[in-house]
C-alpha positions as CSV (number, residue, x, y, z in Angstrom):
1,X,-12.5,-57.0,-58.6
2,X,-11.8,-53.3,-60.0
3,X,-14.8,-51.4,-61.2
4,X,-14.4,-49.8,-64.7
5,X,-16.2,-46.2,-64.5
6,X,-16.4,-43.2,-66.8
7,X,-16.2,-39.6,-65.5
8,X,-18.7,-38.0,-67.2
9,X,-17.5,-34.6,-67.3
10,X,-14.6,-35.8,-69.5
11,X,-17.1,-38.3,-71.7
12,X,-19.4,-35.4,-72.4
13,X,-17.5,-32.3,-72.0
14,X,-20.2,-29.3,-72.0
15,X,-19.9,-25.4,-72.5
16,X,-18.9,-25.1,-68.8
17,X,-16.5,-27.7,-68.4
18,X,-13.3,-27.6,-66.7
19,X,-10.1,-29.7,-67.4
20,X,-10.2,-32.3,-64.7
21,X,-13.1,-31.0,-62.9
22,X,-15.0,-34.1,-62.7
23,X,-11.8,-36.0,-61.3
24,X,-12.5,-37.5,-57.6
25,X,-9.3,-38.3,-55.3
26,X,-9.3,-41.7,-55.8
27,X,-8.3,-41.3,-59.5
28,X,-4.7,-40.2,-58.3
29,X,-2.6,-43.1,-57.5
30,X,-2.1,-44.3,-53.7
31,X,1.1,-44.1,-52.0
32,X,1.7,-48.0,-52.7
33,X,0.7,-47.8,-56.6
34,X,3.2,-45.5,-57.1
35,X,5.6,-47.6,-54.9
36,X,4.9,-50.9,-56.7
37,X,5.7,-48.7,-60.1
38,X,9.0,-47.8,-58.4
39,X,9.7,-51.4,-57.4
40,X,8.8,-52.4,-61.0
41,X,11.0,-49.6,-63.2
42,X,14.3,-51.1,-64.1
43,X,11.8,-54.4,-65.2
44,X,9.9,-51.6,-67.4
45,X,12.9,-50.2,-68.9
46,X,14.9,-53.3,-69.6
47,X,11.3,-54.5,-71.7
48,X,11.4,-50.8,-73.4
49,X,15.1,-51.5,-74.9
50,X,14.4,-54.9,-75.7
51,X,11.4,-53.7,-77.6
52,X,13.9,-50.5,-79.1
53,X,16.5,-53.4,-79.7
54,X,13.3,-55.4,-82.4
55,X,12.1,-52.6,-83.8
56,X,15.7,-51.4,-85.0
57,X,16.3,-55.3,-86.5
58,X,13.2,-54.5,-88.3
59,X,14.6,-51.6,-90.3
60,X,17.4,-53.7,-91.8
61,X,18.8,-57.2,-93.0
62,X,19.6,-59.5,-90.2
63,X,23.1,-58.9,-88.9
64,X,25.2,-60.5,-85.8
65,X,25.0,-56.7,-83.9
66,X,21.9,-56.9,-83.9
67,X,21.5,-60.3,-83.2
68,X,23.7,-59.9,-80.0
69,X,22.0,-56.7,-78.9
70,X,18.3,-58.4,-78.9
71,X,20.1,-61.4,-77.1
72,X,21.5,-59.1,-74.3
73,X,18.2,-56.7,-73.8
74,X,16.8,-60.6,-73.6
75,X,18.7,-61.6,-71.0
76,X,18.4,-58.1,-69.0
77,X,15.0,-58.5,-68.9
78,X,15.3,-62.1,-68.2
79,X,17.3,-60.7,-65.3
80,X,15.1,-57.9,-63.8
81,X,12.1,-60.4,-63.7
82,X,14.5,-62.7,-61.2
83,X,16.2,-59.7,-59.4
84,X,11.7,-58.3,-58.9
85,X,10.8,-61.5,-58.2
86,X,13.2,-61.8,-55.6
87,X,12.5,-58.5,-54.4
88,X,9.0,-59.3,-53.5
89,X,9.0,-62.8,-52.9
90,X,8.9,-62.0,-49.4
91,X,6.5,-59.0,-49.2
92,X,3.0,-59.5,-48.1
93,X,0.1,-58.3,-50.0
94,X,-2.7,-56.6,-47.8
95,X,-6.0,-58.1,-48.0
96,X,-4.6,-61.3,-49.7
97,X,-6.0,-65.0,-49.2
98,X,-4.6,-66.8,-46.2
């Protein structure tokens, strides 16, 4: 279970307060956070065009371009998903249940 904590230098910022002053180490992210965002980009990027794809089908009537362009950010994502759960299907998570 994470903990949810304030810094409250940045919560109550006072006369002499400095940007980020407050900040402990373990508020940067560890080597393997920023590895497990690596390992998880293309998945991030294919949901950020199927999200651009929606949001331009919004603005207009329905129409068979954008039809086919939500149907292939679909199946990219659909298809990042396999190729990260592939990916990690055989990595081992420190401190996991046995």
């Amino acid at each position: 279970m994470e903990h949810i904590v304030t810094v409250q230098g940045i919560v109550t910022a006072s006369d002499d307060w400095t940007p980020f002053a407050d900040f402990a180490d373990w508020i940067e992210p560890t080597d393997a956070e920023l590895d497990a965002i690596e390992l998880e980009s293309p998945l991030i990027l294919a949901d950020v065009d199927l999200l651009d794809a929606q949001i331009k089908a919004m603005d207009r009537p329905a129409n068979e371009v954008d039809a086919r362009r939500i149907r292939r950010a679909r199946h990219r994502v659909l298809a990042e998903r396999r190729d990260l759960a592939n990916r990690t299907a055989g990595a081992t998570v420190p401190g996991g249940a046995a």
